[in-house]
C-alpha positions, -999 to 999 in steps of 0.1 A, spaced: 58 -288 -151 79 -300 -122 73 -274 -88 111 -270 -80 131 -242 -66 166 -233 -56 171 -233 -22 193 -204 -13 221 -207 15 232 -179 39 265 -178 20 245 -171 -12 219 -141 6 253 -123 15 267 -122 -18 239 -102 -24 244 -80 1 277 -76 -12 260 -54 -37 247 -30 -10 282 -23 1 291 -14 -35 263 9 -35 275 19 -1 309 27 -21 300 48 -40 277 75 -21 311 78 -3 329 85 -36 309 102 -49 295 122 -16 261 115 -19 258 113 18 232 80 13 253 52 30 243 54 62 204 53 47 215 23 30 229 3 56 201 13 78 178 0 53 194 -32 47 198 -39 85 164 -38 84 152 -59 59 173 -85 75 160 -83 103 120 -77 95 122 -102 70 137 -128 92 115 -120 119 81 -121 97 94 -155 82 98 -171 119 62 -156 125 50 -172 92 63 -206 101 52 -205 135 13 -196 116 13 -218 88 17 -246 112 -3 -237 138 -36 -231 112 -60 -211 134 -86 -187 123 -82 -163 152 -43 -163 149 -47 -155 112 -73 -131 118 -50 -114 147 -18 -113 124 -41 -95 93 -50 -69 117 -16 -58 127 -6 -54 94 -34 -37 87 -30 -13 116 12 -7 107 1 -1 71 -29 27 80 1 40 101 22 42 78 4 60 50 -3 87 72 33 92 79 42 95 40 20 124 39 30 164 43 4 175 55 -21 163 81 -53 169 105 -69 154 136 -83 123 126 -67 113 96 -50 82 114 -90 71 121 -96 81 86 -68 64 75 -76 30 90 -117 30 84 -104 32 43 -76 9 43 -96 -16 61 -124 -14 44 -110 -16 10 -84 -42 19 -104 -63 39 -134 -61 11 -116 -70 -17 -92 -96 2 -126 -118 14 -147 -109 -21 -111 -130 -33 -109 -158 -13 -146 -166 -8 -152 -161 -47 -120 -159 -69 -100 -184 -49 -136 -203 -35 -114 -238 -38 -91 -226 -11 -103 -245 25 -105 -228 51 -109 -197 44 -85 -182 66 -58 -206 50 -29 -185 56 -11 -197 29 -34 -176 6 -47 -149 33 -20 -134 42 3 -128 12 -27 -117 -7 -39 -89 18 -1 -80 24 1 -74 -19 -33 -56 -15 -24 -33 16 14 -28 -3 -4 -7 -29 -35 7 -9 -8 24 12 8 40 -16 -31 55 -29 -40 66 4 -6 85 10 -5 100 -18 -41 111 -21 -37 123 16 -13 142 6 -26 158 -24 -55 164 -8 -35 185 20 -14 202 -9 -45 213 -36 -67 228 -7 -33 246 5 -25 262 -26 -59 268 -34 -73 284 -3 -77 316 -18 -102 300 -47 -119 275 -22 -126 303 2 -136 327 -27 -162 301 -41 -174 296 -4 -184 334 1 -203 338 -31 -223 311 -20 -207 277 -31 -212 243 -10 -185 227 5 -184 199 -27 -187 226 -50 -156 244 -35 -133 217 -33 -147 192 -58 -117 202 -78 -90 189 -50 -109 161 -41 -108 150 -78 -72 156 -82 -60 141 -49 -78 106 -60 -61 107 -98 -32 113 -82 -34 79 -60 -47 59 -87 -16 68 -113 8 44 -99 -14 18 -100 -29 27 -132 10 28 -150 15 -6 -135 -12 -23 -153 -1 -5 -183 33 -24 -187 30 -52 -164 41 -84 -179 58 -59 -207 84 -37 -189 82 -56 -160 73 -90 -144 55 -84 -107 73 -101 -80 47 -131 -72 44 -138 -113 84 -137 -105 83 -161 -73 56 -185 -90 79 -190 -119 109 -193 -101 91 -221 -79 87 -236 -108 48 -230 -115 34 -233 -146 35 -199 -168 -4 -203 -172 -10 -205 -133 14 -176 -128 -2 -154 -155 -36 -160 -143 -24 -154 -106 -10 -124 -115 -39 -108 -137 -60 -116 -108 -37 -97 -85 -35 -64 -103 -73 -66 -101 -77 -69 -67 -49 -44 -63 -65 -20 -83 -96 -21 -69 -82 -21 -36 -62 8 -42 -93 25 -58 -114 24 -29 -91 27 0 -80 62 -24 -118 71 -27 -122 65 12 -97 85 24 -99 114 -1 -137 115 9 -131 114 48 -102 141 48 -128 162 28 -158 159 49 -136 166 80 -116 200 66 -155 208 57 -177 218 81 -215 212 76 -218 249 73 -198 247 46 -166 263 56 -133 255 49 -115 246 85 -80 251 69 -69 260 107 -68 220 104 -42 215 81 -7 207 99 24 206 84 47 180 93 
């Protein structure tokens, strides 16, 4: 199968916008009070795309291990950033928390990938392969760690009464709020979990999507993209796990007490 693709011209990426401005349309119409959201949101994607896809140009040619390196950690860093800021409710040290399980998960599963799944791929660091795969990884991750973060906040909220009840009649601190913990990491691992359910069925994920429309092989796509959800899954499992576990052992004292003076509300 031939490798071809449509190159797209400016022209054609505004027609597409044009769409936006319908959408745009009709929040005014109607009153929905969303068009300033959406042209705020499209501005950006213009412009953080565009900017990313000079950065990835200027990296793909230049082919160094340090630069590579330097532009996996700053995504790594906006993205632990970012998960914290999805979340309700928060307490000092969940950015650090935040980071140590996205970059451990991430960053695990990203180099278990490309120094065993995808051993043919020379060097290493080829960005090529590095850094779209550790963007899809860190994509999901986010969306566990947010959401357990935030579970996590929410069940020991509305449950204070019961953890602190347990706590006084002689409970430990995993005893108290196993119940939480368990609930705040389901909840980050249903997304991922309902993706893997209908992928290929309901949907087509976007690099299956890209691969076929640069005119891959269905085969190669399909085994790219089954090897994605993997790694996204575990990813998302760990990073979840991580961050659920940290958040717990820092709202718990070693004296087992619940330090719900902690908990912030955004």
């Amino acid at each position: 199968m031939k490798a071809t693709y449509v190159e797209l011209s400016n022209y054609e990426v505004a027609f597409a916008a044009a769409l936006i401005i319908i959408n745009g349309l009709i929040s005014l119409s109607l009153r929905l009070g969303l068009e300033r959201m959406l042209f705020l949101g499209a501005l950006r994607t213009i412009v953080q795309l565009v900017l990313v896809g000079f950065v990835l140009k200027w990296v793909f040619d230049v082919q160094q291990w340090y630069i590579v390196v330097a532009v996996m950690l700053v995504m790594t860093t906006i993205a632990a950033i970012a998960a914290v800021r999805r979340t309700g409710l928060v307490y000092p040290g969940v950015y650090l928390d935040s980071m140590l399980s996205i970059c451990a998960s991430c960053w695990i599963v990203s180099a278990f990938a490309l120094l065993t799944v995808m051993r043919q791929v020379t060097p290493w660091y080829d960005p090529q392969y590095a850094i779209p795969l550790l963007g899809m990884i860190l994509g999901n991750t986010l969306n566990g760690i947010a959401l357990g973060l935030n579970q996590l906040g929410e069940e020991l909220s509305s449950r204070r009464d019961r953890v602190e009840t347990l706590l006084s009649l002689g409970a430990t601190r995993w005893e108290a709020g196993r119940e939480p913990v368990r609930q705040a990491i389901r909840t980050g691992m249903i997304p991922i979990i309902n993706s893997m359910m209908v992928v290929g069925i309901v949907s087509l994920p976007g690099m299956m999507t890209g691969q076929l429309i640069a005119g891959v092989d269905p085969g190669q796509a399909v085994k790219y993209q089954i090897v994605i959800m993997f790694l996204i899954a575990s990813g998302t499992a760990m990073g979840t796990v991580g961050v659920v576990l940290l958040g717990f052992r820092r709202l718990f004292n070693s004296r087992h007490q619940f330090c719900y003076s902690k908990l912030q509300r955004r």
